[in-house]
N, C-alpha and C positions, 0 to 999 in steps of 0.2 A: 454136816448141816445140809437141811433141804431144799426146796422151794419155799420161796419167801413174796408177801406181797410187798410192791406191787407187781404182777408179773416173773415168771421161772427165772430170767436173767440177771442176776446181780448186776452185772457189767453195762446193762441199760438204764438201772436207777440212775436218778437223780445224784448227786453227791449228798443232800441233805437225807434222802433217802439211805442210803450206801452208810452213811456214818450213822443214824439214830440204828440203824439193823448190829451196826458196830458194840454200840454202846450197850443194847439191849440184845447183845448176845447171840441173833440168830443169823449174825454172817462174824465170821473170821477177817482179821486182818491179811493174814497170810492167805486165807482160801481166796479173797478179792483178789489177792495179787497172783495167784497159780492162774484165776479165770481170767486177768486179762493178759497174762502172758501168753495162757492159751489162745484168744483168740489175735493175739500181736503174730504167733506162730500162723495161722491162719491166714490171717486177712494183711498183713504186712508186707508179703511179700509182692500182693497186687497196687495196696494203695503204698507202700513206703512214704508212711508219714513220722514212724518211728526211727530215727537215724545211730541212736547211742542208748544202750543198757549198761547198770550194773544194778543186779539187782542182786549179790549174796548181801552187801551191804544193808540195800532194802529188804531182803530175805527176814535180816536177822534185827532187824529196826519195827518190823512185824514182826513178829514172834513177842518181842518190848511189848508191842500196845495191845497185842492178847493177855501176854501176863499181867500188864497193868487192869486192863478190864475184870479182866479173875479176880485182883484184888480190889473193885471197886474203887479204880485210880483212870480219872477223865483227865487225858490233858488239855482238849480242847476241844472247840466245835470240829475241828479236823481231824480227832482220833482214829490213826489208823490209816486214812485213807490213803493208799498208793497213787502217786500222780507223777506225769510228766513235766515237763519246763521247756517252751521253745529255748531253740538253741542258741538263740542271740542275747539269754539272759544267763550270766556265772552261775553256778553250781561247784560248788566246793568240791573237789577231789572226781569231780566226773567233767568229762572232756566237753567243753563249750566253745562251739567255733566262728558263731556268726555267719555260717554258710559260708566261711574264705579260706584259701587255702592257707593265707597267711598265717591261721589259728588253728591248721589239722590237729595240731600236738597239743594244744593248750588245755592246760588241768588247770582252772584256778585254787588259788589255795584259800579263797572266803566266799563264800553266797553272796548273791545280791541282796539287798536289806531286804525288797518283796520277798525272797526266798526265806529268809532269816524266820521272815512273820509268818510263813507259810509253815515251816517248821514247827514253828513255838504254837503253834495252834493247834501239833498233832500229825501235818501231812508227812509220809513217806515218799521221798522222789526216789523216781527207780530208771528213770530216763529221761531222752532230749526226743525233741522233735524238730522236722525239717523245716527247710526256709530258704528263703534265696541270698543269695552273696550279699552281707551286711545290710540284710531285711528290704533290700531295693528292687521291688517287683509289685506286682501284684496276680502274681504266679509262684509257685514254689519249689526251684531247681538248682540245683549249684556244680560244680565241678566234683565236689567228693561224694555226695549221697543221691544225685540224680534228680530225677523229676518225682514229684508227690501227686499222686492222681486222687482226682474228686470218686470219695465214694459211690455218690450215685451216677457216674460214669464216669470209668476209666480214661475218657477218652479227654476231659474238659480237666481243669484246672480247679483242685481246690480254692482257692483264692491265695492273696500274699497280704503280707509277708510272713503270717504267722498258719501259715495252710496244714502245714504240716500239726498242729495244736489241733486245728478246726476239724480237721480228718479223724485224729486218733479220739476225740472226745464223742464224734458222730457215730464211730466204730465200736465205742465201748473199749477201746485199748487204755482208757486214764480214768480218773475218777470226776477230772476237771483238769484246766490247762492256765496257766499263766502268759500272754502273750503280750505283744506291746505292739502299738497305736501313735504314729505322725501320719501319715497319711492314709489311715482306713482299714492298719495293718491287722487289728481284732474285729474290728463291722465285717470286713467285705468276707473275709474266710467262712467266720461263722453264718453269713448270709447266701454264700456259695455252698455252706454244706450242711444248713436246715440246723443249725444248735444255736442255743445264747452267746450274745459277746457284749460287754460291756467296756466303751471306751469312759473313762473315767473324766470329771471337772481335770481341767492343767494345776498339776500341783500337790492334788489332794496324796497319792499315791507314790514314795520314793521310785528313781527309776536309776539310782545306783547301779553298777552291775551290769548295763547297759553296752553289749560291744558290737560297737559300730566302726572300731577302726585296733588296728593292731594296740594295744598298751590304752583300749579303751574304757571305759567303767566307771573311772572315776568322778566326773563330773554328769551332770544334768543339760540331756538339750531341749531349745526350745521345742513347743509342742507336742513333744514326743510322752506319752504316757504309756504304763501298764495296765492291761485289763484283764479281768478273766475269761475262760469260754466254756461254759458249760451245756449241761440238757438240761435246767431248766431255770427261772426266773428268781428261784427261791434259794438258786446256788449261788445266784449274782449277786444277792442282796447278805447271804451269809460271808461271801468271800470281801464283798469290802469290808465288812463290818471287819476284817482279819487284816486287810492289806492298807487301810487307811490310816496308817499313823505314822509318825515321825522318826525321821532320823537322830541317830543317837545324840550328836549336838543340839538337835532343835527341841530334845525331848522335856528338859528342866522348863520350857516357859508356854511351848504349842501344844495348843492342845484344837481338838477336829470336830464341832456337832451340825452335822449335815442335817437340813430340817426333811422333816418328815413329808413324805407324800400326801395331796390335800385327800381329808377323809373320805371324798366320797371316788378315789382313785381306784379300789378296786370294783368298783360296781359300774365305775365311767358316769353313772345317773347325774347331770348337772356339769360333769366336767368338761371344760373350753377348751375346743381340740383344735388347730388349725390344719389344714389337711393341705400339703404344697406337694403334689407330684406332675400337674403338667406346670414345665417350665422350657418354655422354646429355647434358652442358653444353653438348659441342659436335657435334652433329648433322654427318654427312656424308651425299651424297648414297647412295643403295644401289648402283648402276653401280659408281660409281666404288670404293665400297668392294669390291668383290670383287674388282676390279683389285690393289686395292691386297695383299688379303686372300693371290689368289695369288701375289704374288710374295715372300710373307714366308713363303708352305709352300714355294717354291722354296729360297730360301736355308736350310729348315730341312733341306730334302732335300740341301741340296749340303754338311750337314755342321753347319750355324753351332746355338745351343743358344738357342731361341727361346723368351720367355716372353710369353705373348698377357696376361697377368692382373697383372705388374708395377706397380707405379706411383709414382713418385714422391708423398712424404706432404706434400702440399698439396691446398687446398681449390681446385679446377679455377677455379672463375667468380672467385674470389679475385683469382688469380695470373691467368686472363687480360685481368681488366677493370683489376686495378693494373698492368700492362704496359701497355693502351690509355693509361690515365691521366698514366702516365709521355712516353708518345711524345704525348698532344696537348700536356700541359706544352713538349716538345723543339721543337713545331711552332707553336705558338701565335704566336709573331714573327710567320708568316705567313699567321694566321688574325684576318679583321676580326672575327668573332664567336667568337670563344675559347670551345668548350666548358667549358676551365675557370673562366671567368668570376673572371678576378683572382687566378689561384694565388697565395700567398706562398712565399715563399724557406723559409718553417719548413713552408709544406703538401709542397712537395717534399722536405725533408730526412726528413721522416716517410716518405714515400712508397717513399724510398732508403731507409731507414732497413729499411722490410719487404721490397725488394725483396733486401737483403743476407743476409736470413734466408730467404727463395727461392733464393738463387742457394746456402746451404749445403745444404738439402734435395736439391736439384738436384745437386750434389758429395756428398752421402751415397748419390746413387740411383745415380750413374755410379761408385762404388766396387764393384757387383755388376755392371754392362754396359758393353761396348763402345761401345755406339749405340743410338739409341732410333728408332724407324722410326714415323713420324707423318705423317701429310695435313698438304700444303701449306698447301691453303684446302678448303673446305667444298663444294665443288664443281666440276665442270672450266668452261671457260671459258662466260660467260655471254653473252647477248643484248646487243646495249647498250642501257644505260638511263640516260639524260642527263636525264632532269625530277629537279626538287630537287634535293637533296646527300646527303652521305653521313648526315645526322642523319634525311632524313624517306624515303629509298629504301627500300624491301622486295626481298627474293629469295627464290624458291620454293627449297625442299628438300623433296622426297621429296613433295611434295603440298602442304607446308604453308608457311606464309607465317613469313620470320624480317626481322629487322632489318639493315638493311644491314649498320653496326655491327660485327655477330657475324662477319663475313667475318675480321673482326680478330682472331681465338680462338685459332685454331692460330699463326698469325702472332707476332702478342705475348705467347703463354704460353712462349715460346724467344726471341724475339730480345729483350723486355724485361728476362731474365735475362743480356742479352751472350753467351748461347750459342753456338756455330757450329751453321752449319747446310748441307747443300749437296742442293738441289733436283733430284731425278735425276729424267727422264721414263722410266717403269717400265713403258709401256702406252698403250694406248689405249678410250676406252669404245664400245660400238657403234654410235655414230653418229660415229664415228672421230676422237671430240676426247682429246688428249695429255691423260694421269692424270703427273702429278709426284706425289712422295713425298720427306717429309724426313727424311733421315740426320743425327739429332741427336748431336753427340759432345761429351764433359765443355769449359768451358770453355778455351782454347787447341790443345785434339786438331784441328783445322781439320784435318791430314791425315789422321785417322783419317774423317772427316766425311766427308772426299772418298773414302778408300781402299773406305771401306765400301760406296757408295753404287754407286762405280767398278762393284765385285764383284756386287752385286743389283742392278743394274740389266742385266749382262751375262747376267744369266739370261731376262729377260722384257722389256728395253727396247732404249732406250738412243735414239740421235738417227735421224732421219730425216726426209727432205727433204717439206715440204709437199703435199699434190695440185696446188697453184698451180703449182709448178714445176717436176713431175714426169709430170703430167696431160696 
């Protein structure tokens, strides 16, 4: 098989791309999976975001969804496609470790349920990607697989927790990526390395499978969601349509219908955008703001009714450090030194208690907007900086020195309240690092989240292949 549009590169489509080429014959299962081994061979050895292969397994799981094709057998919107799994999420019979040493050997013996769906829709997993020790960073390093470098410079930091997802989907090494999301761990990667990510509503998405601590998986934590990370807007909205449904006990009586994006979502014309990126609590870099700045006078030009001075009636530092507080509580299993030092069960029902009176303020402001257009994190993708931890690191913004910490602002003033959210690359700054911007929509709108994002990012972004690979 040839060149195919769009573009000579299979390994750069789209997934929804990559799969209709599937269906209609003019790309192979297997031939996808030789071209992104090939450039895994390639480019892997500089960004190392690919940690764990097997892929005779996948080899010959491809080969299936060619012969099913031949005989005019779809198993799903996923037919075919070969993809990775961060490594903090079980995969059956291939090694998952949560970035700890505790888990170097661990073969689970069942999928995660998201994996489960991801299969049954067709996808081929043929490997893991890197992360940092029990997804707690926002860097992406560990003791057994090393550090994970940002494709558009080796020197910075894909993002964390799920960096190593955000790299190999920006590189063309996956077809799309499954990562998971408490504190920013799918926004910030995908916003660090110019692809889609989509933090899901709390809830809608099983997070089974989930290891965050040795004999982990089993249960559900607060906050903490699965999202996907794709190249483009149209994978986002295929992949929940796959990963949103229920677990096998809840499946006899729940059932999921996320309403649709208001109509006039992809054209923006009429749609109520609120626009929140200067906020004195939470300092962004200046670059990066103006990035951000014009792509919200774009979508005001192309129609949409933009409010720069909006704001949801909450106290900013309030609402993002009770969000922090809530996700080191959800974390702390796999934290020796628990910032919370001994929560009780009454200190978090309190906790809940004020985050439920956020989350109506939050449903009072989205009763006047579609979407709310917000910085991912505070900055574009950073140096690495591996001395201490996230309690004693500092990062410069605009000259001056903040708390590592604070990277968590934007992050947990939205995903703490269970909001959707989906990570669009809108730009770049001029030293040519991907600016992400988040499309915040009302609790369960996931498609408005995406539809929106879709729309303004198509004015001044959207996905493009690294200089590593294009260079």
């Amino acid at each position: 098989m040839t060149d195919h549009t769009p573009g000579a590169d299979p390994t750069l489509w789209s997934a929804t791309e990559q799969a209709a080429a599937i269906r209609e014959r003019r790309l192979g299962s297997e031939e996808l999976l030789d071209l992104q081994l090939a450039r895994i061979d390639a480019v892997n050895p500089a960004v190392n975001a690919v940690c764990t292969l097997a892929v005779e397994p996948a080899r010959a799981r491809c080969r299936e969804a060619d012969a099913a094709i031949a005989a005019s057998q779809v198993w799903g919107p996923l037919h075919g496609l070969p993809i990775t799994i961060k490594d903090a999420i079980a995969t059956k019979g291939i090694r998952s470790t949560g970035g700890a040493v505790a888990l170097k050997d661990h073969v689970p013996t069942a999928d995660a349920h998201a994996v489960t769906s991801l299969l049954g829709a067709g996808a081929v997993v043929f490997g893991k990607t890197n992360l940092p020790e029990w997804s707690g960073d926002w860097q992406s390093f560990n003791d057994m697989f090393g550090t994970t470098n940002n494709p558009w410079d080796l020197t910075r930091t894909p993002g964390g927790s799920s960096g190593g997802a955000a790299a190999a989907v920006a590189c063309g090494m996956t077809s799309f990526e499954l990562g998971t999301d408490i504190g920013g761990s799918v926004r910030v990667p995908a916003a660090f390395c110019g692809v889609w990510g989509h933090k899901p509503s709390f809830g809608i998405i099983p997070t089974l499978g989930y290891l965050d601590e040795p004999g982990g998986g089993g249960t559900e934590s607060d906050v903490n969601t699965f999202g996907p990370i794709a190249r483009s807007a149209a994978d986002l909205e295929m992949l929940l349509d796959v990963l949103a449904v229920p677990t096998l006990d809840r499946a006899p009586g729940w059932r999921l219908e996320l309403p649709g994006p208001p109509p006039t979502a992809s054209s923006l014309v009429g749609l109520r955008l609120a626009v929140w990126f200067d906020e004195p609590e939470l300092e962004i870099d200046a670059e990066m703001a103006v990035v951000l700045h014009r792509c919200a006078g774009l979508a005001e030009a192309a129609g949409a009714t933009v409010s720069r001075t909006a704001r949801p009636a909450l106290d900013v530092h309030e609402a993002w450090w009770l969000g922090c507080r809530l996700i080191g509580a959800a974390v702390s299993v796999s934290d020796e030194t628990p910032a919370e030092g001994g929560l009780t069960h009454r200190d978090w029902l309190l906790m809940h208690r004020r985050r439920q009176q956020l989350r109506d303020v939050w449903a009072e402001f989205f009763r006047e907007f579609d979407a709310l257009l917000c910085p991912v994190m505070p900055l574009p993708a950073f140096a690495h900086h591996q001395t201490g931890d996230w309690r004693s690191r500092k990062v410069t913004i605009n000259g001056r020195e903040h708390s590592y910490v604070q990277l968590e602002g934007w992050p947990a003033l939205i995903g703490g309240a269970y909001l959707p959210s989906t990570s669009a690359p809108v730009g770049r700054t001029a030293a040519g690092l991907p600016v992400g911007m988040q499309v915040v929509a009302p609790f369960l709108h996931d498609r408005t989240a995406i539809a929106v994002a879709a729309a303004v990012a198509a004015l001044s972004g959207g996905y493009s292949p690294p200089p590593l690979i294009v260079g």
